[in-house]
N, C-alpha and C positions, 0 to 999 in steps of 0.2 A: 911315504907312510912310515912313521917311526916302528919298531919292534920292539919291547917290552916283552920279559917271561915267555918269549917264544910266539907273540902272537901279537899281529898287523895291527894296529888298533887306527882306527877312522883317522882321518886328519883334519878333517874339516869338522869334529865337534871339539866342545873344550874338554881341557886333557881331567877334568875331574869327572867330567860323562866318558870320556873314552875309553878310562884305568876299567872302568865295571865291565868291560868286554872281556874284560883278566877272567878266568873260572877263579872263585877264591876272594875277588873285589867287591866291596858292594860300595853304596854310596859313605857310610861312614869314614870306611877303613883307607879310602879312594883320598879323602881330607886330610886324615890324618898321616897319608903314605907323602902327600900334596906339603904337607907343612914342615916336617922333616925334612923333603928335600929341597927346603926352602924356594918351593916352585909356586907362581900364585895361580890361582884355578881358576883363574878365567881367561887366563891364554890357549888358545886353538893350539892341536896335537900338532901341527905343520910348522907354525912358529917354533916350538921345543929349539932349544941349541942341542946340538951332539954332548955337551954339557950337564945339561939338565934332563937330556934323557939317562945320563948311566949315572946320574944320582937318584933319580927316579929309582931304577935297576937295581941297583946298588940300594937301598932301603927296602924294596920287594923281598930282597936275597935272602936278606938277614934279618927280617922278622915275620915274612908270612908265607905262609905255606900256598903254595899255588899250582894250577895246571896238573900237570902228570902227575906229580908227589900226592897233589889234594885227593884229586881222581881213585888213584892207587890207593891211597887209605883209607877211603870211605868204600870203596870196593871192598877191602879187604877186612873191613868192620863188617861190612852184609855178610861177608862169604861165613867169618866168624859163626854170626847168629844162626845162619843155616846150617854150620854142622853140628851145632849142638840143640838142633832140633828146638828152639824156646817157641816161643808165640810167635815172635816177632819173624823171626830165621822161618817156620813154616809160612807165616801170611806171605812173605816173601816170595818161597817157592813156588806158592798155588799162584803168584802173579793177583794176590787181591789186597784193598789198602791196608795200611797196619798200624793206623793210629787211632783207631776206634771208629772210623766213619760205618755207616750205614751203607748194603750192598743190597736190599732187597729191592732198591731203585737206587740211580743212581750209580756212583762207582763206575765210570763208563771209559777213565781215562786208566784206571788199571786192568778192568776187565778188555779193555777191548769192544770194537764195535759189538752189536745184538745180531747174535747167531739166528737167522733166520727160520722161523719155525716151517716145519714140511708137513704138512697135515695129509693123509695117504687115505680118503672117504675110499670105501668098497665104492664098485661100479657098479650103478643097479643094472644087470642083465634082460635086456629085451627081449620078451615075447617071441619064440622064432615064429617066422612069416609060414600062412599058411598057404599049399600048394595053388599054382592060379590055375582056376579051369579055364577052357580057352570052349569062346564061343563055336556053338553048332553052325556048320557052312549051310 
């Protein structure tokens, strides 16, 4: 299983489906990483030479931002927006979306599942029972 930017990628699909495993990879950037390293994308990740994986690497390194680095700066762009309190930094906090979507329905994958509602009816109290006479011997 070849290793690339710190991480296993499939061997058995081809290496322009396998690069998008990268955080940071999509299918464009996956071609365009592919053609630079003068590697053709439709060879399986297993085939790679030792070769053609650290040119692979080697063109990752030096022009895109990937994995922990990515990770770290998009983290630290939220963290931003939250301490200076804007729109974005509080929809953040409360954990609800922040790109304008609708939450009155919906919104289920930021909110979280539906809090079960507990309805507490008063118990209607019974009649106490009246004393039994007990039949004459």
């Amino acid at each position: 299983m070849p290793r690339i930017a710190g991480i296993d990628i499939p061997k058995e699909k081809r290496i322009d489906v396998a690069l998008t495993y990268i955080y940071g990879i999509g299918k464009t950037l996956s071609g365009s990483i592919l053609t630079q390293a003068n590697v053709p994308p439709e060879k399986r990740a297993k085939e790679l030479t030792d070769e053609e994986i650290a040119r692979i690497s080697a063109v990752i390194q030096e022009s895109c931002k990937v994995e922990g680095d990515l990770r770290r700066e998009t983290g630290m762009n939220i963290k931003r927006l939250m301490d200076i309190n804007c729109y974005r930094g509080i929809r953040h906090k409360k954990g609800l979306p922040v790109r304008g979507q609708r939450t009155h329905t919906n919104a289920r994958t930021r909110k979280g599942p539906r809090a079960a509602l507990i309805i507490n009816k008063p118990v209607a109290k019974a009649a106490p029972a009246a004393p039994k006479k007990e039949a004459p011997k």
